[in-house]
N, CA, C and O atoms as a GROMACS GRO file, in nm:
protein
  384
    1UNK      N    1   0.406   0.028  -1.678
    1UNK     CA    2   0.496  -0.005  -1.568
    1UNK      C    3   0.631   0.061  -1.593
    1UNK      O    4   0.687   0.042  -1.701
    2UNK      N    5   0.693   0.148  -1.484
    2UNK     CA    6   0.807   0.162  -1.511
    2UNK      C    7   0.929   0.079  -1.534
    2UNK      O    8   0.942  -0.041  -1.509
    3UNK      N    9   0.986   0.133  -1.567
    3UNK     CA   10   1.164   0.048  -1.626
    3UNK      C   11   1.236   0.095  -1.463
    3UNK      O   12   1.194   0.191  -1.398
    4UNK      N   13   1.337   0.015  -1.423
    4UNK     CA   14   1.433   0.039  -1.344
    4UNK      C   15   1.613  -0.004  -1.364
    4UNK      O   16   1.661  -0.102  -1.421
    5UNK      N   17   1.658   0.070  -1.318
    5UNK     CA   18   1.794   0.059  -1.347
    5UNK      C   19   1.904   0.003  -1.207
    5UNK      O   20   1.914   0.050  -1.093
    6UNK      N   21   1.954  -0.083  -1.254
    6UNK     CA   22   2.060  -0.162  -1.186
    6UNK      C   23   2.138  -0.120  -1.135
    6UNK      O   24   2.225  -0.176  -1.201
    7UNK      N   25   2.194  -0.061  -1.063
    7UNK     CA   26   2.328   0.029  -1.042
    7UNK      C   27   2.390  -0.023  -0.923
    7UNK      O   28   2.346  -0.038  -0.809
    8UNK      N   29   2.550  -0.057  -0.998
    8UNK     CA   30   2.665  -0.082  -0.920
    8UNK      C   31   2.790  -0.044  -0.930
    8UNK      O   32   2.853  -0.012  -1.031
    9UNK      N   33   2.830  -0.051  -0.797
    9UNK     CA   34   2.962   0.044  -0.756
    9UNK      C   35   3.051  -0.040  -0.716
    9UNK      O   36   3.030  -0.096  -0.609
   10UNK      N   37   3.191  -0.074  -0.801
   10UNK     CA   38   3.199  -0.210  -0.709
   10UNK      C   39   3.398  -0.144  -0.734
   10UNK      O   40   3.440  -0.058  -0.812
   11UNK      N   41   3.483  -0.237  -0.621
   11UNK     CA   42   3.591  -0.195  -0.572
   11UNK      C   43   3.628  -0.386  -0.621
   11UNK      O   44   3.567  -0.482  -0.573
   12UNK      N   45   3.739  -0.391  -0.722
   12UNK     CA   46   3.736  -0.547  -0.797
   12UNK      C   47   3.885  -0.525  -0.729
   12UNK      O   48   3.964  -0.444  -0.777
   13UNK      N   49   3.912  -0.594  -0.627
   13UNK     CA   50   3.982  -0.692  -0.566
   13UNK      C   51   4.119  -0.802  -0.639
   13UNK      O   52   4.242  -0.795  -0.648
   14UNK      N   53   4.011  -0.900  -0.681
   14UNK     CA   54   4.033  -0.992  -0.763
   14UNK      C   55   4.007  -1.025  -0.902
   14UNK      O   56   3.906  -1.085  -0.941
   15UNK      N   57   4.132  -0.970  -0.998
   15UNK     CA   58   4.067  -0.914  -1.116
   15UNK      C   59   4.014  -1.049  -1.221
   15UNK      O   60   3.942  -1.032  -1.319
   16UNK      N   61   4.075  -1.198  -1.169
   16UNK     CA   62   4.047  -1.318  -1.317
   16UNK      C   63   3.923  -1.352  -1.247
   16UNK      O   64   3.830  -1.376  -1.324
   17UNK      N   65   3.884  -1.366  -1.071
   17UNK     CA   66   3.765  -1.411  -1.036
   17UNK      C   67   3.656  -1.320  -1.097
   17UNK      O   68   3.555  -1.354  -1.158
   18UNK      N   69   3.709  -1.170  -1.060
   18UNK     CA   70   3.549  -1.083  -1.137
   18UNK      C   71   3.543  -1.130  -1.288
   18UNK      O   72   3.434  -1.161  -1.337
   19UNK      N   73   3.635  -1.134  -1.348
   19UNK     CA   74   3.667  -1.131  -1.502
   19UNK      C   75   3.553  -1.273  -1.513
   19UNK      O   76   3.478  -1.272  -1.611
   20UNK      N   77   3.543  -1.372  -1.429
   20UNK     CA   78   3.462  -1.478  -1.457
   20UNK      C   79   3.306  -1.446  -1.426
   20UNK      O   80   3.210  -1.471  -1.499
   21UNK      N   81   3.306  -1.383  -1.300
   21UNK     CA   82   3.163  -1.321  -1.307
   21UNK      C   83   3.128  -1.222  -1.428
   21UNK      O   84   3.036  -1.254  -1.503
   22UNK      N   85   3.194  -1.110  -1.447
   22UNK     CA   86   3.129  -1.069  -1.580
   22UNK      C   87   3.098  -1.142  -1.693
   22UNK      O   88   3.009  -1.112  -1.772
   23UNK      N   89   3.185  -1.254  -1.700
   23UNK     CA   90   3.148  -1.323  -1.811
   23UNK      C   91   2.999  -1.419  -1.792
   23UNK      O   92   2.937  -1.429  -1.898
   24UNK      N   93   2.959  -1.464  -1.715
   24UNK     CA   94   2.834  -1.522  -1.632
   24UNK      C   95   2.725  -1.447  -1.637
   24UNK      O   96   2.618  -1.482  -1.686
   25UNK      N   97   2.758  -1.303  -1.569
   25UNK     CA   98   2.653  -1.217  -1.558
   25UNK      C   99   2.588  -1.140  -1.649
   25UNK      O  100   2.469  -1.111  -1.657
   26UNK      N  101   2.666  -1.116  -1.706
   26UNK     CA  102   2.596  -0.993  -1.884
   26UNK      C  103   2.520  -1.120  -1.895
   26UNK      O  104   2.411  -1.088  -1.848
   27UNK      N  105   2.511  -1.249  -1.931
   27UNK     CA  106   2.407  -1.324  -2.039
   27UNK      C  107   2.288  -1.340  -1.915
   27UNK      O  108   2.185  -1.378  -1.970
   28UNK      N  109   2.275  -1.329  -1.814
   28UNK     CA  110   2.193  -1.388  -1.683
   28UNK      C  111   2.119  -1.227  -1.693
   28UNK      O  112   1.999  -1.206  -1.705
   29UNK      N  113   2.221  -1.128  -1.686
   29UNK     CA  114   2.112  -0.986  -1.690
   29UNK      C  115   2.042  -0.979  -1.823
   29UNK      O  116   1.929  -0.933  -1.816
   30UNK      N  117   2.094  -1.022  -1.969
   30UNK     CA  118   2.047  -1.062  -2.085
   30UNK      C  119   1.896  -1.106  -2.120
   30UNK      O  120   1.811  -1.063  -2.199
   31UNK      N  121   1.900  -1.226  -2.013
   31UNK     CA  122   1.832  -1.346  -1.997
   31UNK      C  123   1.688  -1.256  -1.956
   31UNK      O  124   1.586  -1.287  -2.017
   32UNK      N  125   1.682  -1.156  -1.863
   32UNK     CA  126   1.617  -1.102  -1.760
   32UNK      C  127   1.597  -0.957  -1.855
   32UNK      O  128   1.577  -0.899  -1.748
   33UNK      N  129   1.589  -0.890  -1.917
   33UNK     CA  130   1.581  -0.821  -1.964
   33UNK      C  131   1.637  -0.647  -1.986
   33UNK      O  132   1.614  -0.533  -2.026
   34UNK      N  133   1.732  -0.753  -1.918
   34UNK     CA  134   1.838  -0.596  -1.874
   34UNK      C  135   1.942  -0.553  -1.991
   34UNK      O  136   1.977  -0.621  -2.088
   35UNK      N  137   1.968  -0.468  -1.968
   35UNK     CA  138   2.061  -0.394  -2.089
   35UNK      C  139   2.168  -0.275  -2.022
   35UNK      O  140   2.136  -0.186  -1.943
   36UNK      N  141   2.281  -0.297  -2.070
   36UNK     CA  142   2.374  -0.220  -1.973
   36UNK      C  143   2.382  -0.081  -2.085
   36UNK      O  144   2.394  -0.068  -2.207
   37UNK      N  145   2.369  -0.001  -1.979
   37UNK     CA  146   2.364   0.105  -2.060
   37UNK      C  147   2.501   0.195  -1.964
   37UNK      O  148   2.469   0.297  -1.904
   38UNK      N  149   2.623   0.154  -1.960
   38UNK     CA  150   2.704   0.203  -1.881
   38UNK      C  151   2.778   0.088  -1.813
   38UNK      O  152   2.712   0.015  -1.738
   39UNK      N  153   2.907   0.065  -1.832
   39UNK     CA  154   2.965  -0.066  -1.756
   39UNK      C  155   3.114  -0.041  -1.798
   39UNK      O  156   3.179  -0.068  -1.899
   40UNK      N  157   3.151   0.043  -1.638
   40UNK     CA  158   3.282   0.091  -1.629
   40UNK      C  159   3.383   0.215  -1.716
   40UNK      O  160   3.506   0.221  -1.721
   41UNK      N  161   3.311   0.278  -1.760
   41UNK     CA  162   3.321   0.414  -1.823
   41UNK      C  163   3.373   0.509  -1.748
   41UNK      O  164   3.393   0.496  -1.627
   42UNK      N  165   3.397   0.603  -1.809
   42UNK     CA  166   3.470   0.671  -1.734
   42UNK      C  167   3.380   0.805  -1.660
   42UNK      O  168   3.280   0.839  -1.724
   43UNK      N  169   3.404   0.871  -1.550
   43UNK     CA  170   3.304   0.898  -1.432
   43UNK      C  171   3.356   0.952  -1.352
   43UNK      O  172   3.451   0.890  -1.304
   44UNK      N  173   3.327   1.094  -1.291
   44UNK     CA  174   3.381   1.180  -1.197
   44UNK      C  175   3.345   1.159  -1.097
   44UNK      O  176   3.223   1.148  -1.100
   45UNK      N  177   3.411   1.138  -0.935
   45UNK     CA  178   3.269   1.102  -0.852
   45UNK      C  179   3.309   1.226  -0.738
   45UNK      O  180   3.410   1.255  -0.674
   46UNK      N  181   3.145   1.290  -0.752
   46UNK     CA  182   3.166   1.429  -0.673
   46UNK      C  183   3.131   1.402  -0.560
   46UNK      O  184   3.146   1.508  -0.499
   47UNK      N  185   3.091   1.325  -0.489
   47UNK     CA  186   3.020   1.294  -0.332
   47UNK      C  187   3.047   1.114  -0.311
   47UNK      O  188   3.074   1.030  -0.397
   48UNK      N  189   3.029   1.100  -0.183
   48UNK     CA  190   3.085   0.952  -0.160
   48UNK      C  191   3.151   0.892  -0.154
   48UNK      O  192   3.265   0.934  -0.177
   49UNK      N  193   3.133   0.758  -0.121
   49UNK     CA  194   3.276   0.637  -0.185
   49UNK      C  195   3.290   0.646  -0.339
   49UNK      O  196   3.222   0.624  -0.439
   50UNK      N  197   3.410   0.687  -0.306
   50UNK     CA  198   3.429   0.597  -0.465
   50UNK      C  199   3.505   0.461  -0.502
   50UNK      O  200   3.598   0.403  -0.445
   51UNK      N  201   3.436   0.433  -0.609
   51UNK     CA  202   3.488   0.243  -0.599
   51UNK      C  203   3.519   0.270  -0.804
   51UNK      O  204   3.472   0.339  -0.894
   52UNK      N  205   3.592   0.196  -0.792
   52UNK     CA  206   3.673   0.236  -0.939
   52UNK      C  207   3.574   0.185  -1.047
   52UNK      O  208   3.600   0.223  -1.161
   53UNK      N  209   3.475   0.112  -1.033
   53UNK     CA  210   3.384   0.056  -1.100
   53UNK      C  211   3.238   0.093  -1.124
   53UNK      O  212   3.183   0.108  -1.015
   54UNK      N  213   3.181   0.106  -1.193
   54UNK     CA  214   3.042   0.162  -1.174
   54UNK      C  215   2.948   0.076  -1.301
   54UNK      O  216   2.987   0.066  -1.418
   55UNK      N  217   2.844   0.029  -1.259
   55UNK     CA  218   2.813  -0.018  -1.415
   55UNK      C  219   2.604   0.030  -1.363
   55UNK      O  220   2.543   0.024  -1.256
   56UNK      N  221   2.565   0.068  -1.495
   56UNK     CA  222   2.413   0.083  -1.499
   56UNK      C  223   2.411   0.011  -1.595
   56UNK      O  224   2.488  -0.001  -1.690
   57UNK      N  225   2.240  -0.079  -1.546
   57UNK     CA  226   2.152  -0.162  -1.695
   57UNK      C  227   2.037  -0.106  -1.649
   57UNK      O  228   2.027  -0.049  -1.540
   58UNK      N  229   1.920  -0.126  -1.756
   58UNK     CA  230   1.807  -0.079  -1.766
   58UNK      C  231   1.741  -0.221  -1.766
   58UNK      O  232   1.786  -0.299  -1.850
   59UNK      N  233   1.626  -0.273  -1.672
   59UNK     CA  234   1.514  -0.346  -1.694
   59UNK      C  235   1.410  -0.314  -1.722
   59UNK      O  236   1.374  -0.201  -1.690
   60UNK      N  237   1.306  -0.412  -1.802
   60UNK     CA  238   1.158  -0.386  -1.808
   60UNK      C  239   1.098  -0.300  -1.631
   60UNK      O  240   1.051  -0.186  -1.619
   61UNK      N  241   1.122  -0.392  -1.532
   61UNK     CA  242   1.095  -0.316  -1.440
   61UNK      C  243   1.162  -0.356  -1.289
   61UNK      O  244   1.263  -0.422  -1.262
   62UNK      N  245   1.076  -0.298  -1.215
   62UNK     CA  246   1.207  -0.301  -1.087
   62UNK      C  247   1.208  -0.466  -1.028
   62UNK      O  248   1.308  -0.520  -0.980
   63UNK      N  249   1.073  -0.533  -1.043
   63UNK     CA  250   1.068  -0.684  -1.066
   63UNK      C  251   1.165  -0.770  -1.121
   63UNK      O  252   1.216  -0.870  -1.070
   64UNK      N  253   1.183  -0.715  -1.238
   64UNK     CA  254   1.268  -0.802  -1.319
   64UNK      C  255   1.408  -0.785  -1.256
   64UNK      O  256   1.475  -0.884  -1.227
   65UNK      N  257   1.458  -0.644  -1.234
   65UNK     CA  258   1.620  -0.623  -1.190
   65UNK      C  259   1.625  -0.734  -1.055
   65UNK      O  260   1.722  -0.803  -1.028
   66UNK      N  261   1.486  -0.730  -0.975
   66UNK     CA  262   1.499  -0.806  -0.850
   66UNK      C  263   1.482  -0.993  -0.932
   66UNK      O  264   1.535  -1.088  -0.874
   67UNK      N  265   1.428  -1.008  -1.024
   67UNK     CA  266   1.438  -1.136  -1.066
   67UNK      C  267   1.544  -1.146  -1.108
   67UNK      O  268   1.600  -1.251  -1.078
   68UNK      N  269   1.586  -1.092  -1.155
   68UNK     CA  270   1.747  -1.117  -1.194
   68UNK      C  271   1.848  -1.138  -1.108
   68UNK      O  272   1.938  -1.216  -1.138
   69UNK      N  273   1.845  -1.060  -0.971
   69UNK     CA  274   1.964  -1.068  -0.934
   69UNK      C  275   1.937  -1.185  -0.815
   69UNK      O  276   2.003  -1.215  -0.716
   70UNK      N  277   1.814  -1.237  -0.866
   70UNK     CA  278   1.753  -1.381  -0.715
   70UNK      C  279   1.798  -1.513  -0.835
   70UNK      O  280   1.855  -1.618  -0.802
   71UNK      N  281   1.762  -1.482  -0.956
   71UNK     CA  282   1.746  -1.611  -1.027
   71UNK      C  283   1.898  -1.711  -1.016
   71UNK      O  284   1.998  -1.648  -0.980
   72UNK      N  285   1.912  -1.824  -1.038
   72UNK     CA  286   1.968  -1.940  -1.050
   72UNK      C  287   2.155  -1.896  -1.106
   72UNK      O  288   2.266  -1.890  -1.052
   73UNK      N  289   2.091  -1.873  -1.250
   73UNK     CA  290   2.194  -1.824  -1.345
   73UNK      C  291   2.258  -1.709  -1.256
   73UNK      O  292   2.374  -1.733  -1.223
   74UNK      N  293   2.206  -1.589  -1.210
   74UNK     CA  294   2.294  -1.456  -1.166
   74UNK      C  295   2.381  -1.505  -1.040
   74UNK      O  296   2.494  -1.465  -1.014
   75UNK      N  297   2.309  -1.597  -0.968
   75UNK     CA  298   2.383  -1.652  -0.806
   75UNK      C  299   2.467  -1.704  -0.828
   75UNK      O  300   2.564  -1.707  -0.751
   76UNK      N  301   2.462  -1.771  -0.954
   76UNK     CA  302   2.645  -1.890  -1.020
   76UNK      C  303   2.713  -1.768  -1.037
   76UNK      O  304   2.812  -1.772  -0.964
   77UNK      N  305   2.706  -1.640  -1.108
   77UNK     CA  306   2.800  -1.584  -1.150
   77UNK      C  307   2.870  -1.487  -0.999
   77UNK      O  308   2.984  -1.463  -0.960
   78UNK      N  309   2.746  -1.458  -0.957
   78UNK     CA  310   2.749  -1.343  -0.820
   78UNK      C  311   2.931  -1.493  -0.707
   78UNK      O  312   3.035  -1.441  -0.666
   79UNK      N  313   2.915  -1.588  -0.697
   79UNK     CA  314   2.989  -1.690  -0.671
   79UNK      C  315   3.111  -1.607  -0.663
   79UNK      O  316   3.172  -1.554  -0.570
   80UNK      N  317   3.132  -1.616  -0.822
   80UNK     CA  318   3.270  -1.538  -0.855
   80UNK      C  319   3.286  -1.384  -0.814
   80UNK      O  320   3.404  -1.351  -0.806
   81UNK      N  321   3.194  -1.285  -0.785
   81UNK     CA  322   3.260  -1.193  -0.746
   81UNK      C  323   3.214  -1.181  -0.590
   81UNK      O  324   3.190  -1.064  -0.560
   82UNK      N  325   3.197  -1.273  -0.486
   82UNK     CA  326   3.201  -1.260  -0.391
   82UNK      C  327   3.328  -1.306  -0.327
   82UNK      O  328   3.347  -1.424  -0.355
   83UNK      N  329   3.400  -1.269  -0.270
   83UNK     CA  330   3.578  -1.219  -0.224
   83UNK      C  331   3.664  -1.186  -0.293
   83UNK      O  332   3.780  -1.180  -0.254
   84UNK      N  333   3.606  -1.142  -0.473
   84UNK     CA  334   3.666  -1.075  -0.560
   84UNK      C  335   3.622  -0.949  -0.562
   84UNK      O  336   3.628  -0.883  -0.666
   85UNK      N  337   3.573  -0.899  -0.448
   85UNK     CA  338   3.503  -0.722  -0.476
   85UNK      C  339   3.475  -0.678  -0.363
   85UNK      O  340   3.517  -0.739  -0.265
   86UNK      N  341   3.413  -0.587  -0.349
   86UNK     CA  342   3.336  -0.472  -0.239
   86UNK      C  343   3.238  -0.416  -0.338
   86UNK      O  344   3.267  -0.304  -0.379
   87UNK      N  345   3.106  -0.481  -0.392
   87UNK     CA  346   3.004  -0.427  -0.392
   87UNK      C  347   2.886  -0.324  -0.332
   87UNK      O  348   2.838  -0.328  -0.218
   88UNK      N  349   2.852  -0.230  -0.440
   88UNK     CA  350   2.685  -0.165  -0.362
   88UNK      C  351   2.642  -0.213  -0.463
   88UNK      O  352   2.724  -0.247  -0.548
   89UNK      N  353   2.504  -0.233  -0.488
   89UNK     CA  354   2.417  -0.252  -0.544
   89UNK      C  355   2.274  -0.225  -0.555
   89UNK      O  356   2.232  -0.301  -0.468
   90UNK      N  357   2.196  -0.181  -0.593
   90UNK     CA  358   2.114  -0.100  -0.562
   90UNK      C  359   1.993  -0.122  -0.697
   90UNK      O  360   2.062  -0.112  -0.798
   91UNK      N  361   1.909  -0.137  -0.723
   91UNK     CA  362   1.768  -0.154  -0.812
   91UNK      C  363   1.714  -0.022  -0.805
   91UNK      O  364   1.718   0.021  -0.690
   92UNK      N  365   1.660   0.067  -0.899
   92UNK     CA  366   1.572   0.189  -0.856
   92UNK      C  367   1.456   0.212  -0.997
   92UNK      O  368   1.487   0.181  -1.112
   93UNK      N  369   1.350   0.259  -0.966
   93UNK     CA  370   1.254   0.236  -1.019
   93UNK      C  371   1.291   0.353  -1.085
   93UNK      O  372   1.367   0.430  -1.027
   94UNK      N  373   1.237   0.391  -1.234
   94UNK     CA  374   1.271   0.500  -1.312
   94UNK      C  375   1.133   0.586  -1.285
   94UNK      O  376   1.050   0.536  -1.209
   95UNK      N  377   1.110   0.697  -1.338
   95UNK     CA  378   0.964   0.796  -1.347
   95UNK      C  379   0.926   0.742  -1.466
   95UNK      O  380   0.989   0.716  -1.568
   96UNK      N  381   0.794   0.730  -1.428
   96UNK     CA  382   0.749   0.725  -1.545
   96UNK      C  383   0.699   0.800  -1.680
   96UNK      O  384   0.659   0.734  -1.776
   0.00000   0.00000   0.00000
């Protein structure tokens, strides 16, 4: 089964409300089998919006990124960065 990767683009608003969702969310993507392999680094952006934020994790698979971001734990944290941001978000299945 392929692995898929998490990817978000996000424009943080409200910097102590996100500051509480990140703290929520790394252990909830943890939990789920995700692993950030990229979270707010630095990044040229040649096409598009750009949003000052960018973060990639890697899951077992595109299931899990979608269990993760439905489960219990991620919706408490997601709380805090909803009117603290302008999210994309996006799940994508890797090649295998």
């Amino acid at each position: 089964m392929p692995t898929a990767l998490w990817i978000a683009h996000v424009e943080v608003t409200d910097a102590d409300a996100y500051g509480q969702y990140a703290a929520l969310a790394g252990p909830a993507i943890a939990a789920h089998g995700g692993v950030f392999l990229s979270r707010g680094g630095r990044y040229v952006q040649l096409e598009g919006r750009d949003r000052a934020r960018n973060v990639v994790a890697r899951f077992p698979s595109l299931e899990a990124g979608v269990a993760c971001y439905n489960s219990p734990e991620y919706q408490a944290a997601l709380a805090h960065a909803k009117g603290a941001s302008v999210r994309d978000l996006m799940v994508l299945e890797e090649l295998d």
